[in-house]
C-alpha positions as CSV (number, residue, x, y, z in Angstrom):
1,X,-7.4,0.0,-38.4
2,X,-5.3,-2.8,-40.1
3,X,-7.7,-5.0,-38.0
4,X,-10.9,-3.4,-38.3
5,X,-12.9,-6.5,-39.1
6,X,-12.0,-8.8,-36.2
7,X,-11.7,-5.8,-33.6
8,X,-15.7,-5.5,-34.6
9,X,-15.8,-8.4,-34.0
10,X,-14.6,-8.8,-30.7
11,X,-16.7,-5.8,-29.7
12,X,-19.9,-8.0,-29.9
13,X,-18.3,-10.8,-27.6
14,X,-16.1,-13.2,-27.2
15,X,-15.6,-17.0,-27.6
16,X,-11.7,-18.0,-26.9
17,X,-11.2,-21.6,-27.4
18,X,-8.4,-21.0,-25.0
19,X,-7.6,-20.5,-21.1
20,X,-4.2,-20.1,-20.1
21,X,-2.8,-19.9,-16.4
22,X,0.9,-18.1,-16.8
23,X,3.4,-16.6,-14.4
24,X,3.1,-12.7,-13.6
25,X,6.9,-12.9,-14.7
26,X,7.6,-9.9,-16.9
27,X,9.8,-12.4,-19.4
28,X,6.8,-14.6,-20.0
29,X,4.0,-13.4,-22.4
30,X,1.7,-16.1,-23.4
31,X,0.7,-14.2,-26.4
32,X,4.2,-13.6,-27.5
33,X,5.3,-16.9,-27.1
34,X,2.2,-19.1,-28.4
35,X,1.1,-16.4,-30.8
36,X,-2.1,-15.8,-30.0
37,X,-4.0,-13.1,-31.1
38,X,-7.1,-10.8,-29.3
39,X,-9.9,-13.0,-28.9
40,X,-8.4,-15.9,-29.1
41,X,-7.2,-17.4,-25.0
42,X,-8.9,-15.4,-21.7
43,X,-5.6,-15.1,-19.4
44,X,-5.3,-14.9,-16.2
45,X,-1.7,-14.5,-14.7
46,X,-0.2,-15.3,-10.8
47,X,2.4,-15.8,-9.1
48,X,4.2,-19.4,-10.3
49,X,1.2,-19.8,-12.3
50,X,-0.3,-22.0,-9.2
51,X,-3.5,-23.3,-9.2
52,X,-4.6,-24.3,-5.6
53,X,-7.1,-27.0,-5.1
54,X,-10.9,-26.0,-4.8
55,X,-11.0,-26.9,-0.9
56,X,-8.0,-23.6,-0.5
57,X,-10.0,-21.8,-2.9
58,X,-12.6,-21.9,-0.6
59,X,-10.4,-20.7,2.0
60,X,-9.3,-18.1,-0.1
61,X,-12.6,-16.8,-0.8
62,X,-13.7,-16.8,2.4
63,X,-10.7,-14.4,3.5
64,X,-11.1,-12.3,0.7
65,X,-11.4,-12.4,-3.4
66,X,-9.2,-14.3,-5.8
67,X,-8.8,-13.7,-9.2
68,X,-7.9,-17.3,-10.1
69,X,-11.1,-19.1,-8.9
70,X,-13.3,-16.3,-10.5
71,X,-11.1,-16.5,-13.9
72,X,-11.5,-20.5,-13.7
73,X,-15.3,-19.8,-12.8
74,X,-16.0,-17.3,-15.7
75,X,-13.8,-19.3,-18.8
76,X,-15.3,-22.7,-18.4
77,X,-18.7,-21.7,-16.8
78,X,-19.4,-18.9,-19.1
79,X,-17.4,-18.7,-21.9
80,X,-17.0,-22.4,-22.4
81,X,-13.0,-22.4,-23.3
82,X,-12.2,-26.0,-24.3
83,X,-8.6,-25.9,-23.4
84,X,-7.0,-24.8,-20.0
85,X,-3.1,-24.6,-20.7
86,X,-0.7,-23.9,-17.6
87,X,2.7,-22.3,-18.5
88,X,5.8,-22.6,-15.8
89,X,8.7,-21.4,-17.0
90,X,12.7,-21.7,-16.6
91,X,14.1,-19.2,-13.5
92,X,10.3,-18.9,-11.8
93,X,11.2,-16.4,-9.2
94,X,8.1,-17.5,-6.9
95,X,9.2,-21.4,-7.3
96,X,12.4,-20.3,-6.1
97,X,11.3,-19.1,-3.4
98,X,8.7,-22.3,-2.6
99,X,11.7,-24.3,-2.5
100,X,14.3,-21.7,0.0
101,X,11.2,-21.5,2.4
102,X,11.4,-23.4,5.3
103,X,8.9,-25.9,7.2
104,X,6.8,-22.8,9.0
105,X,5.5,-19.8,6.8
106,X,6.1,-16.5,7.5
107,X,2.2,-15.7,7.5
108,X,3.2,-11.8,7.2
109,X,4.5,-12.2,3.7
110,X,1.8,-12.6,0.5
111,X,4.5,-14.0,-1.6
112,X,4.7,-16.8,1.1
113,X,1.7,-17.4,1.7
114,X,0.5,-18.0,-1.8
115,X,3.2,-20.1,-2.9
116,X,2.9,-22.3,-0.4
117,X,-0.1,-23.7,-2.4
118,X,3.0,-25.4,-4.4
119,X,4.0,-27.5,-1.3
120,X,3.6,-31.0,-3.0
121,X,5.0,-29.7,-5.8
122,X,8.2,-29.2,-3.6
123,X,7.9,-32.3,-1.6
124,X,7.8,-34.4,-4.5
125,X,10.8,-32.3,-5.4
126,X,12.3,-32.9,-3.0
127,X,12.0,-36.6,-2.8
128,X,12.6,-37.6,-6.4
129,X,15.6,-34.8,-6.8
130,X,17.2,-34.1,-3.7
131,X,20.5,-35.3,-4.9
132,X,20.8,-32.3,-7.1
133,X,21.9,-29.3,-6.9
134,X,19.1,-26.4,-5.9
135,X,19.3,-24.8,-9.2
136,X,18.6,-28.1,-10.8
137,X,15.5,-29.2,-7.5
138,X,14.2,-25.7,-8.6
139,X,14.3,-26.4,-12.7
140,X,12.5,-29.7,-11.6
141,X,9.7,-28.0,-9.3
142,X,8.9,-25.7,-12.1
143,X,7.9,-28.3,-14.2
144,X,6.1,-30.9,-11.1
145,X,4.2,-27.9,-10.3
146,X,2.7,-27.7,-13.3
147,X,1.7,-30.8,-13.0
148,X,0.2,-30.2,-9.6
149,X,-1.8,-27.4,-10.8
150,X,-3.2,-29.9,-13.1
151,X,-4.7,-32.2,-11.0
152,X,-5.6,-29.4,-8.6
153,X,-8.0,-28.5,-11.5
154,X,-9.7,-31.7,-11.1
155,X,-10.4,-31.3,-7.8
156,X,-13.1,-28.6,-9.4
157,X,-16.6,-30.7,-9.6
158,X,-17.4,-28.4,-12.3
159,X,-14.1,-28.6,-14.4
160,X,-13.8,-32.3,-13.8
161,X,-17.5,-32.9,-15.2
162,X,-16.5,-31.7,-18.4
163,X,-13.1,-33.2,-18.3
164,X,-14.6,-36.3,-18.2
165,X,-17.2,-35.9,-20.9
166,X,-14.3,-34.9,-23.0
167,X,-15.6,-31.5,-23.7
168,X,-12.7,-29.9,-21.9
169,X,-8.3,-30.6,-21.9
170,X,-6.3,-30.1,-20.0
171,X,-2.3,-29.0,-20.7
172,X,0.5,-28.2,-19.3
173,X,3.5,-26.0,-21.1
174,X,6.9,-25.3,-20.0
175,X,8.9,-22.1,-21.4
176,X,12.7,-22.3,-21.5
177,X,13.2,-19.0,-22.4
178,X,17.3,-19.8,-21.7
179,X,17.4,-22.3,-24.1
180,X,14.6,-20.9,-26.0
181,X,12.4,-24.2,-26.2
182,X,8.9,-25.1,-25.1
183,X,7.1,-28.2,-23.7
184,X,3.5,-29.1,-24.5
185,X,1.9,-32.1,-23.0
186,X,-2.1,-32.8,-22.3
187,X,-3.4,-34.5,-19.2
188,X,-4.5,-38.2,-19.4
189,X,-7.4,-38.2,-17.0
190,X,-8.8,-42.0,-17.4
191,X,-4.6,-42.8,-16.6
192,X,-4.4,-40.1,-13.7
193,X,-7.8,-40.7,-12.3
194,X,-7.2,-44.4,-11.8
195,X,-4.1,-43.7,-9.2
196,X,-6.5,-41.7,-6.9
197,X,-5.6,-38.4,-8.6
198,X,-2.4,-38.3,-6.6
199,X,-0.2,-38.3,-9.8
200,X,-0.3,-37.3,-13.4
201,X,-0.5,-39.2,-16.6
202,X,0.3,-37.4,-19.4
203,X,0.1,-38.1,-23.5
204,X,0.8,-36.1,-26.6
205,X,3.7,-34.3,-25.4
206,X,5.5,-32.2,-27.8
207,X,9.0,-30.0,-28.2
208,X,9.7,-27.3,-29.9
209,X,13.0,-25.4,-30.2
């Protein structure tokens, strides 16, 4: 009742600016964090907050429904969202586990098989920090597979059309909820586009603590 106006509102429709991809962690609300209120982001919420590219999608699909690719589908298709933000997060239990799986995957386990969609993620990891210790390779992959997910999204005909018109951004975010501080950059897709989409070129990053 002390929000009667905008809850009528929202019962006409909706028209969130806003998508966010977040972990399924129990310590990471994307409303509670970046303050947003009904209405205002469509959410969708996995594992790592992985997004795998649009060729496993359509593997996925084929062996039964995802979630992900329908959300992704329905936000920029539908309702239009002009923003797609990605949150990781500090002590991501299913990057953890990405980087303590060995070479084959244990193709009985869910948890396994979906976060192997992160595998670059941990190979770059693994190139660029394997002089550190696994707490530190795992703080590191949290934040490359962000990345990751990012250009996975432009491997979306549909997502990277509007991309490149400029009618859609993309961001990545990083919650230290340890240190209680948070990461904002946006994707540079003219800089990330020209290296074959292979690696990410970023601008307008921002800190907050």
């Amino acid at each position: 009742m002390e929000n009667l106006e905008l809850f009528q509102a929202l019962s006409k429709g909706q028209a969130p600016k806003f998508m966010v991809i977040a972990c399924a962690d129990s310590r990471v609300c994307p409303s509670n964090i970046l303050g947003f209120k009904p209405g205002e982001a469509f959410m969708v919420r996995n594992v790592a907050n992985m997004v795998p590219t649009y060729e496993e999608m359509i593997l996925f699909v084929q062996s039964g429904p995802s979630e992900t690719n329908a959300a992704l589908e329905f936000a920029v298709n539908s309702l239009e969202v002009e923003n797609i933000l990605i949150i990781g997060h500090s002590c991501c239990g299913g990057i953890r586990a990405l980087m303590s799986m060995q070479d084959e995957v244990d193709s009985s386990s869910f948890i396994r098989s979906w976060v192997i969609v992160g595998k670059n993620a941990k190979l770059s990891t693994k190139a660029a920090a394997s002089n550190l210790s696994f707490d530190q390779q795992c703080t590191h992959c949290e934040k490359e597979s962000i990345n990751c997910s990012l250009l996975n999204l432009l491997t979306y005909p549909w997502i990277e059309e509007k991309v490149k018109k400029g009618e859609l951004s993309l961001h990545g975010g990083y919650y230290d909820f340890v240190d209680c501080t948070f990461e904002k950059w946006t994707l540079d897709y003219k800089g990330s586009v020209m290296e074959g989409k292979n690696r990410v070129v970023v601008k307008n990053q921002s800190f907050w603590c």
